[in-house]
C-alpha positions in Angstrom: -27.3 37.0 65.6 -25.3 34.1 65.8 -25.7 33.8 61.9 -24.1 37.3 61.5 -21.3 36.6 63.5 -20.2 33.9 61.5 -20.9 35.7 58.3 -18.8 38.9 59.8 -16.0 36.8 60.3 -16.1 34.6 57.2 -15.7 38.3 55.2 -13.1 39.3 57.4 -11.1 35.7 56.6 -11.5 36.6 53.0 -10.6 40.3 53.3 -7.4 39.4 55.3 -5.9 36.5 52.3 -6.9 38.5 49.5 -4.1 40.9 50.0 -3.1 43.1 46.7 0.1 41.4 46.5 -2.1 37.8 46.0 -4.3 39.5 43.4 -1.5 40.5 41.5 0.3 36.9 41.5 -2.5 35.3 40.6 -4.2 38.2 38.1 -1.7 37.2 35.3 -2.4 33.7 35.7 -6.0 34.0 35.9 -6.0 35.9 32.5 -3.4 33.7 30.3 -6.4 30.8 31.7 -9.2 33.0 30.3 -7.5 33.9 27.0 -6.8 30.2 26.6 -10.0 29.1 27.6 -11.7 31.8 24.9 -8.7 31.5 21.9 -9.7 27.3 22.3 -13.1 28.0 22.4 -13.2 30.4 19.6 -10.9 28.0 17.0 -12.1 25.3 18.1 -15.8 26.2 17.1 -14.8 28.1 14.2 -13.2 25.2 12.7 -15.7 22.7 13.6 -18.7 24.5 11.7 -16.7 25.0 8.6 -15.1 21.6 8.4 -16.3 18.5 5.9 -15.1 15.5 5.8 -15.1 12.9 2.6 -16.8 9.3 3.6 -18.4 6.3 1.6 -22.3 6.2 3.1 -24.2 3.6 2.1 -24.0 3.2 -1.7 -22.0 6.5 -2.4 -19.2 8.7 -1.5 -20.2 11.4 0.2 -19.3 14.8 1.7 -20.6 15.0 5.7 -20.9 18.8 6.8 -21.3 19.3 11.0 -24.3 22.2 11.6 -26.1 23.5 14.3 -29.6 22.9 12.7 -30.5 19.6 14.8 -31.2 18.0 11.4 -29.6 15.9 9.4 -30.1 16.6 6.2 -29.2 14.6 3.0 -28.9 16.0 -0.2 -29.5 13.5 -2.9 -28.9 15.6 -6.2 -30.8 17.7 -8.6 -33.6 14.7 -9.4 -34.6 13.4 -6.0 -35.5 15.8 -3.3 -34.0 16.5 -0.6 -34.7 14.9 3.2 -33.8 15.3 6.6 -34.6 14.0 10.0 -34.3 15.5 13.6 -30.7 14.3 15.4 -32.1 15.0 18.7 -28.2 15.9 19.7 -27.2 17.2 22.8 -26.4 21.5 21.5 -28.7 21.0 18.6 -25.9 19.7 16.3 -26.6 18.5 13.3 -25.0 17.3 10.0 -25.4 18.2 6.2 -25.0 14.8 3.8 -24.1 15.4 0.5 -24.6 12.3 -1.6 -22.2 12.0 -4.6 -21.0 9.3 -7.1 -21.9 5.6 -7.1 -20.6 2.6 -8.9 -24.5 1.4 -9.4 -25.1 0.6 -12.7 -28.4 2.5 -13.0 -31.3 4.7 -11.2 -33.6 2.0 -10.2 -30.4 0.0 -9.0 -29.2 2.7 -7.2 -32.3 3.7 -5.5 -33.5 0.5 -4.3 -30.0 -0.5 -3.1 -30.2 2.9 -0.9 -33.9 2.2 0.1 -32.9 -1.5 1.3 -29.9 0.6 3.2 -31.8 2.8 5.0 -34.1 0.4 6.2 -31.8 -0.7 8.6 -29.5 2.8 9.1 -28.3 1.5 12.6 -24.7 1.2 11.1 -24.7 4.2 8.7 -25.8 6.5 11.6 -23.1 4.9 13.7 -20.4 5.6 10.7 -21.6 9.3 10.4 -21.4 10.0 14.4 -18.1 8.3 14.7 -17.2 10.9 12.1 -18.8 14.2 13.5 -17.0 13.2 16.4 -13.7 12.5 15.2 -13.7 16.3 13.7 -15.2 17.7 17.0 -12.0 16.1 18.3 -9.3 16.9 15.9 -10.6 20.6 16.1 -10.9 20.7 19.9 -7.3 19.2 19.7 -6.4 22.6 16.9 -8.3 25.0 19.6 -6.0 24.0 22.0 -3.0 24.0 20.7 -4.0 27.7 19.1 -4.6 29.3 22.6 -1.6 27.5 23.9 0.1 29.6 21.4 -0.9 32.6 21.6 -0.8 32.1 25.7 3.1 31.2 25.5 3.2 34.5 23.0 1.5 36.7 25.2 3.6 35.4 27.8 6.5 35.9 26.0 6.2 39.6 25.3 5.2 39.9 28.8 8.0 38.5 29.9 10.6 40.1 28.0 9.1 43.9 28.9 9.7 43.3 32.5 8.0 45.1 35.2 10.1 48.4 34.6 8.9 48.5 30.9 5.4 47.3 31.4 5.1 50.3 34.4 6.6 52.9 32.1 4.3 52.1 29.7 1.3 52.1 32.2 2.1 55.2 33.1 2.5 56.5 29.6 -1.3 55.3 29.0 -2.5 57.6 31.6 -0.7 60.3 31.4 -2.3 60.4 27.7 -5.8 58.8 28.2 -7.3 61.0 25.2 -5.0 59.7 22.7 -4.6 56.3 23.6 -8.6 56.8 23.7 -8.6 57.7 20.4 -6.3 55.7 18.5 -8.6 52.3 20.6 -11.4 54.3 18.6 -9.8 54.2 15.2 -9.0 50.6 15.8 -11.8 49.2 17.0 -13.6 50.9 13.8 -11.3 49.5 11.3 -11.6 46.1 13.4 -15.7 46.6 12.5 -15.1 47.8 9.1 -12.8 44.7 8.2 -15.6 41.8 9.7 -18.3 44.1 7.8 -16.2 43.9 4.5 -15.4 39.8 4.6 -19.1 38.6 5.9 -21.5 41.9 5.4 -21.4 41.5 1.1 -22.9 37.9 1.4 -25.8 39.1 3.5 -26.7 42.2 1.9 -27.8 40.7 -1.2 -31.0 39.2 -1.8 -31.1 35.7 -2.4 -32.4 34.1 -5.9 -34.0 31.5 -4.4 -36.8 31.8 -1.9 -36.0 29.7 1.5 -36.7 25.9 1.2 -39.9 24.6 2.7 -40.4 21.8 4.2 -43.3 18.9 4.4 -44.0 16.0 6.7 -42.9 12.8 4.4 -46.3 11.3 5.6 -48.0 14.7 4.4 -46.8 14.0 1.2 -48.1 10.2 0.8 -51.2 10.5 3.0 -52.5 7.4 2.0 -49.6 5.2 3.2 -48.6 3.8 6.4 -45.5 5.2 8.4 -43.9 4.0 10.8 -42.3 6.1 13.9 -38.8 7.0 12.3 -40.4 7.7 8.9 -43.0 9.9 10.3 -40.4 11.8 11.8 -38.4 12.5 8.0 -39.2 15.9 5.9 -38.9 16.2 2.2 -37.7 19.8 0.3 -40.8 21.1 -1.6 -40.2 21.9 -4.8 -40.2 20.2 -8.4 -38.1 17.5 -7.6 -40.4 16.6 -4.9 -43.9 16.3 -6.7 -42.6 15.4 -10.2 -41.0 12.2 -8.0 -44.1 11.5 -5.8 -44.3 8.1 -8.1 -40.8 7.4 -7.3 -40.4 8.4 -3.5 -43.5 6.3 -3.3 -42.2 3.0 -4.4 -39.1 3.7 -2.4 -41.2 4.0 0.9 -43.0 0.6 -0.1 -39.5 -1.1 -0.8 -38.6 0.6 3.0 -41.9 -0.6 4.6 -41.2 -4.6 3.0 -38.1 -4.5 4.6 -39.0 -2.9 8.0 -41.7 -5.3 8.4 -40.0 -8.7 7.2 -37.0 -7.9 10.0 -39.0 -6.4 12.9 -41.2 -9.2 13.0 -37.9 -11.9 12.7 -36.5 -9.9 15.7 -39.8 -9.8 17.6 -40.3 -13.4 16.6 -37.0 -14.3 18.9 -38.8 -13.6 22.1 -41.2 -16.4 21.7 -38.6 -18.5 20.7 -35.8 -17.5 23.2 -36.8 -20.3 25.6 -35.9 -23.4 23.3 -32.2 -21.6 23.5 -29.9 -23.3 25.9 -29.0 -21.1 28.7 -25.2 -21.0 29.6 -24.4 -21.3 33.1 -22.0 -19.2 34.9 -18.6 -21.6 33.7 -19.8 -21.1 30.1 -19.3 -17.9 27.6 -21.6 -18.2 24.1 -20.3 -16.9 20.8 -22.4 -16.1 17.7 -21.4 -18.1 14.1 -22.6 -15.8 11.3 -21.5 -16.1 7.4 -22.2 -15.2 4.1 -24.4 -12.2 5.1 -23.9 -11.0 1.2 -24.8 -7.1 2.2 -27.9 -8.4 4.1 -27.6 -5.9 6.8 -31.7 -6.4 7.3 -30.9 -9.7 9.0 -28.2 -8.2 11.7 -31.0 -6.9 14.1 -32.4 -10.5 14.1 -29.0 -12.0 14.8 -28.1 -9.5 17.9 -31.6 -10.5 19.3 -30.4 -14.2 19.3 -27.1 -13.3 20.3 -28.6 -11.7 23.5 -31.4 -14.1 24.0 -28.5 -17.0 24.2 -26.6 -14.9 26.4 -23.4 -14.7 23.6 -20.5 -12.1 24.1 -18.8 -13.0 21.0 -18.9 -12.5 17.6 -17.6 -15.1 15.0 -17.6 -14.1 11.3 -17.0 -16.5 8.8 -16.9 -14.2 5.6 -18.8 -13.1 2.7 -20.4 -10.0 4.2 -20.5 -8.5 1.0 -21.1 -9.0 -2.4 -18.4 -8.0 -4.8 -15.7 -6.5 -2.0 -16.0 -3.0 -2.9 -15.6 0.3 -1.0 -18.7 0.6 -0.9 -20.3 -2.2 0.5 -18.4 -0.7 4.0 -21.8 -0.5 5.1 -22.3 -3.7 5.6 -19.2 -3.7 8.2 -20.5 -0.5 9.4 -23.9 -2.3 10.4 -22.7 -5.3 12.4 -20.5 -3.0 14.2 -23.1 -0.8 15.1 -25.2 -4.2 16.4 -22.7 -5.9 18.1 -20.7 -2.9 19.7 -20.7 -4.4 22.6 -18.8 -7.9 21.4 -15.4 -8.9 20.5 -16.3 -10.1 17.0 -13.7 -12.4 15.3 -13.7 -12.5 11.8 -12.3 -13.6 8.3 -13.1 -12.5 4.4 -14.9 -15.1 2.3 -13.8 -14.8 -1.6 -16.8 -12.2 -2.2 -15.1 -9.7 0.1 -11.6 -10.5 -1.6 -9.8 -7.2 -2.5 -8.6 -5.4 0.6 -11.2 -3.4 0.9 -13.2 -5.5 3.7 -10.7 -6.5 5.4 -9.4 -3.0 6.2 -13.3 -2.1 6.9 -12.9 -5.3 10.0 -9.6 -3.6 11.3 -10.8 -0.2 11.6 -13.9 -1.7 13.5 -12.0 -3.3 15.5 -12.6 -6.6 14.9 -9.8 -9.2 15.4 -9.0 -10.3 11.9 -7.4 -13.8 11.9 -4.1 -14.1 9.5 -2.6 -17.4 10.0 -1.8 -16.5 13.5 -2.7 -18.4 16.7 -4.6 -15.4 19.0 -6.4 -15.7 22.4 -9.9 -13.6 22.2 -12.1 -14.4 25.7 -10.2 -17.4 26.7 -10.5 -19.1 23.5 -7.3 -20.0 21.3 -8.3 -19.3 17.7 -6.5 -19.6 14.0 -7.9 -18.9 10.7 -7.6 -17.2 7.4 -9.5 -15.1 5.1 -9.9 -16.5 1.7 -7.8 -16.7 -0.9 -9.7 -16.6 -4.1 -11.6 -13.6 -5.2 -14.8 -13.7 -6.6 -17.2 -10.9 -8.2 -20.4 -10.4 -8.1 -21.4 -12.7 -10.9 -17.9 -13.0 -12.3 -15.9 -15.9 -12.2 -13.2 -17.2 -9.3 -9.8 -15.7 -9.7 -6.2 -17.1 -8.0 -4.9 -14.9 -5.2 -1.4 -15.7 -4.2 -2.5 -19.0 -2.5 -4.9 -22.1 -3.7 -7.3 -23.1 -1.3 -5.2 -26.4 -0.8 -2.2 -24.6 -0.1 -3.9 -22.8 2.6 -5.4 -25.9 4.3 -1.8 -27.7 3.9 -0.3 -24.2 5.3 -2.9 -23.8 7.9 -2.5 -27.8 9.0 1.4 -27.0 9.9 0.5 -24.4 11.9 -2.3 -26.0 14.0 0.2 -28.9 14.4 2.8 -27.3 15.6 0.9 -25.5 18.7 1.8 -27.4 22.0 -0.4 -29.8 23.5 -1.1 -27.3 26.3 -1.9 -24.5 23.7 -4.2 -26.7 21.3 -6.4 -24.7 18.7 -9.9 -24.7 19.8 -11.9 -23.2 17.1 -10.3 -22.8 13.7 -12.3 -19.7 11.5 -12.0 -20.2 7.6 -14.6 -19.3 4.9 -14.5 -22.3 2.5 -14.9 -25.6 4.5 -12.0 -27.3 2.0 -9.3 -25.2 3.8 -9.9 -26.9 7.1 -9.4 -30.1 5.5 -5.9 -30.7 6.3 -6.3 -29.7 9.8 -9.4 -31.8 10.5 -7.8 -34.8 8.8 -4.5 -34.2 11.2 -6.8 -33.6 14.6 -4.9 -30.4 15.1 -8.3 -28.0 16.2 -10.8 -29.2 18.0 -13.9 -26.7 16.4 -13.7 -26.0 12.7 -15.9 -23.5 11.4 -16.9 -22.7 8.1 -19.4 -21.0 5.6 -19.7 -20.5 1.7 -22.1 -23.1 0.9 -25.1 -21.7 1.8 -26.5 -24.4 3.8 -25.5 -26.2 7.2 -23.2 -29.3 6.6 -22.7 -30.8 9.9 -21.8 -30.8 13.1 -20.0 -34.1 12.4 -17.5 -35.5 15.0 -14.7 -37.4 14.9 -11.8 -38.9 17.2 -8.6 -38.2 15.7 -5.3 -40.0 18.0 -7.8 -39.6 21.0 -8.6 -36.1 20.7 -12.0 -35.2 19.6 -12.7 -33.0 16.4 -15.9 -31.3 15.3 -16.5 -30.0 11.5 -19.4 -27.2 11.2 -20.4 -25.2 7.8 -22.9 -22.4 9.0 -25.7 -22.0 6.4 -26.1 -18.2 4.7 -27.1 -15.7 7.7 -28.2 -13.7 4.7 -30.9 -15.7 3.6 -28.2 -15.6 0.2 -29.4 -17.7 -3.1 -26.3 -16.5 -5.0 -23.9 -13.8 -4.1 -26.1 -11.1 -3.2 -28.8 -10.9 0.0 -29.5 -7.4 0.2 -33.3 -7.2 -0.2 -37.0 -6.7 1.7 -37.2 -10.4 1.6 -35.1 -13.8 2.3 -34.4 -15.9 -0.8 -33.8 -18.8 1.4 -33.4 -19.5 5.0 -31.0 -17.3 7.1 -29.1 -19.2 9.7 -26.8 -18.0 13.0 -25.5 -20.5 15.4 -24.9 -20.0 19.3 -21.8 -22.4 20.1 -21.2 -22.7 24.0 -17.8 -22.8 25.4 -16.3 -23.5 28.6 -13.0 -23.5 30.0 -12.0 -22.3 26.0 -13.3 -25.3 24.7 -16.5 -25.6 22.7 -18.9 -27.8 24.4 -22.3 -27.3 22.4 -23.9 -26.3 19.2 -27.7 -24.9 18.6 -28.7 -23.3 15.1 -31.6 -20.6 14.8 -32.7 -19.8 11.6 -35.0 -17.4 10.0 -37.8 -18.3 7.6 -39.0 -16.3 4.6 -42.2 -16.0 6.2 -41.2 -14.4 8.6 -41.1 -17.4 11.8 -38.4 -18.4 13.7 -37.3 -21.9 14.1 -34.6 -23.2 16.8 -32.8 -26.3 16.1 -31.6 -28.9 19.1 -28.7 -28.1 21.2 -25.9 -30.4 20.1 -23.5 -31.3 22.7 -19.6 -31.6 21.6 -17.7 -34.3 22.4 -14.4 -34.1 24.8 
């Protein structure tokens, strides 16, 4: 009884506020909020399903297509087939790739550079949400501001009729219900017969081509080995398909190589992880990589370092690419995608020379050092990209600086930095433009790569102020100017450097072997 009593009087609460004059204050309101809420909703989505958007992905310019499939689906052109792989996406949204040109220089080229890529698709995948999302979000952004307009229209019009208009014409409705009924009748048919006569053509007709089936990848090659993300992948029946079994079958092998070498490199760091001095809580850790020359295979193996030596920053010495094109973005793309969780400093070596790189760095986010001093973590860096360009397999070519110009240049500036705000770690790519400023004791950590093996640490005092010199060997595992492969050609090397108070105290190399072992080097301490 008690119970009803309440209940009784809650309903009699609510009966006594909502009064006819408060419904019909807040009526108008309440419907200019639904019709913005269902314009918004409406453009938003509309726009969002018919939108594309022009990106380089891996190897290729390409055209990425949001769906509601839960697929992503990659079309590769009238001679391969094409695949596609469950997003598992929150709404079953999915995306349509549709591969276009290359700068490769033939098939095989282009095929194995784009099996070698998707081996390690961490940083593609990144690249191709960040782009879904950024047209979810410029569309949501166009739904809005279309239902704001149409609710400051409605508005508007409401507005200016004023309450003796808008009841004369309320009264006019009802005192001619039949016709107003009829004339809602003739429009809402020619609403229905417009809709049916822009999308109803389309899907009356038959289509030419029957539906496109689909096959397990695994189904296809039963007598290879998959692993869990390739079992997952589906190939487009069709001619294209089994007149390329031979092809999609090497590919797979040249995938499988590469899976295999790098998982068991980043498994390998486990065992090893307790040879890795341990920072205590005074000390940060920063990871040295260089001349990763499109190896994006190695990245996985360097973040399991960087997290088994407990490192929160990044430190890129150059040469992630090969040749500095557009394309090789992906490279970018992937250490992004590893180390999302770093502040990565970085510079261009002479293989990334062009613009192209550099712009790639920005738009990740990393901090890009350009002659100026800069503060990231607690540590007072300067550096410089390189100046000279280099091709893949061409020949060095001047850029508006000489490389002892820019350790002369470089020199001035660490020299002229207070006492107070000394340069701890100076970034370049080649060792000789550090030169100047190691000779001068103006930085007390210089850092370097481009030779493809260590050179160093070696110490020095310099007017009773200590100076360390250290060239990182090729993280890439790089023989010449390109890395990108199922295999190292040589050694690839990362180095954990320990700081405290800003200052770099320590030094330990890690370094992955062709064959697939681990090996950890001594921790060097720095001198003070």
């Amino acid at each position: 009884m008690l119970e009803v009593g309440l209940l009784g009087r809650l309903v009699s609460v609510v009966v006594r506020l909502v009064t006819k004059e408060r419904l019909r204050a807040v009526v108008p309101w309440a419907g200019l909020s639904l019709l913005f809420v269902l314009t918004s909703v409406l453009v938003g989505l509309f726009g969002f399903v018919n939108d594309s958007e022009r990106v380089t992905i891996g190897a290729h310019a390409a055209t990425v297509s949001p769906t509601f499939d839960g697929h992503a689906t990659v079309d590769l052109g009238a001679v391969l087939p094409r695949l596609r792989i469950p997003t598992n996406a929150p709404g079953g949204i999915g995306v349509n790739v549709d591969v276009q040109e290359t700068d490769a220089g033939n098939l095989t080229e282009l095929l194995t550079r784009d099996t070698l890529i998707a081996s390690q698709p961490d940083g593609e995948i990144g690249r191709i949400q960040q782009v879904v999302q950024e047209m979810a979000v410029d569309n949501a952004v166009a739904g809005a501001g279309s239902g704001l307009l149409v609710v400051v229209v409605v508005a508007t019009l409401w507005t200016a009729l004023g309450a003796r208009r808008r009841s004369e014409l309320w009264h006019l409705v009802h005192r001619h219900e039949r016709r107003t009924e009829h004339r809602m009748i003739v429009v809402l048919v020619a609403m229905l017969i417009t809709i049916a006569s822009i999308y109803g053509p389309g899907r009356m007709r038959q289509p030419d081509v029957p539906p496109t089936q689909w096959q397990p990848l695994f189904k296809l090659l039963p007598e290879m080995s998959f692993d869990d993300r390739l079992k997952t992948v589906e190939v487009a029946s069709g001619f294209s398909t089994t007149g390329g079994v031979g092809v999609i079958r090497t590919l797979v092998e040249t995938y499988r190589k590469s899976t295999e070498l790098y998982g068991r490199l980043k498994d390998r760091v486990a065992d090893v992880a307790p040879q890795l001095h341990q920072p205590n809580e005074n000390e940060k850790v920063a990871l040295l990589v260089s001349d990763r020359h499109d190896n994006i295979g190695i990245d996985g193996f360097a973040a399991a370092v960087a997290k088994a030596g407990g490192a929160k920053l990044l430190i890129d010495a150059g040469d992630d690419t090969s040749s500095g094109q557009s394309w090789e973005a992906f490279s970018i793309n992937s250490l992004r995608q590893h180390f999302k969780d770093f502040k990565v400093v970085a510079v261009a070596g002479n293989h990334d020379a062009g613009g192209h790189i550099e712009g790639s760095m920005r738009k990740a986010g990393f901090t890009v050092l350009d002659s100026k001093p800069v503060e990231v973590e607690g540590i007072r860096f300067l550096g410089d990209s390189d100046p000279t360009r280099t091709g893949l397999g061409s020949a060095d070519s001047p850029g508006d600086e000489t490389i002892e110009h820019q350790s002369q240049r470089l020199a001035d500036i660490a020299c002229d930095q207070p006492e107070d705000k000394r340069i701890s770690t100076m970034v370049v790519h080649d060792p000789s433009s550090f030169a100047d400023t190691a000779a001068r004791g103006c930085a007390t950590l210089l850092l370097s790569g481009h030779l493809h093996r260590q050179v160093g640490p070696e110490h020095r005092v310099v007017d009773n102020r200590a100076v360390t010199t250290y060239t990182n060997g090729t993280t890439g595992g790089a023989a010449y100017a390109f890395a990108l492969g199922y295999t190292l050609r040589k050694p690839g090397e990362v180095t954990l450097i320990t700081y405290q108070k800003g200052l770099p105290v320590g030094l330990q190399a890690v370094t992955a072997q062709p064959s697939g072992d681990v090996t950890v080097g001594p921790y060097t301490p720095l001198g003070s």
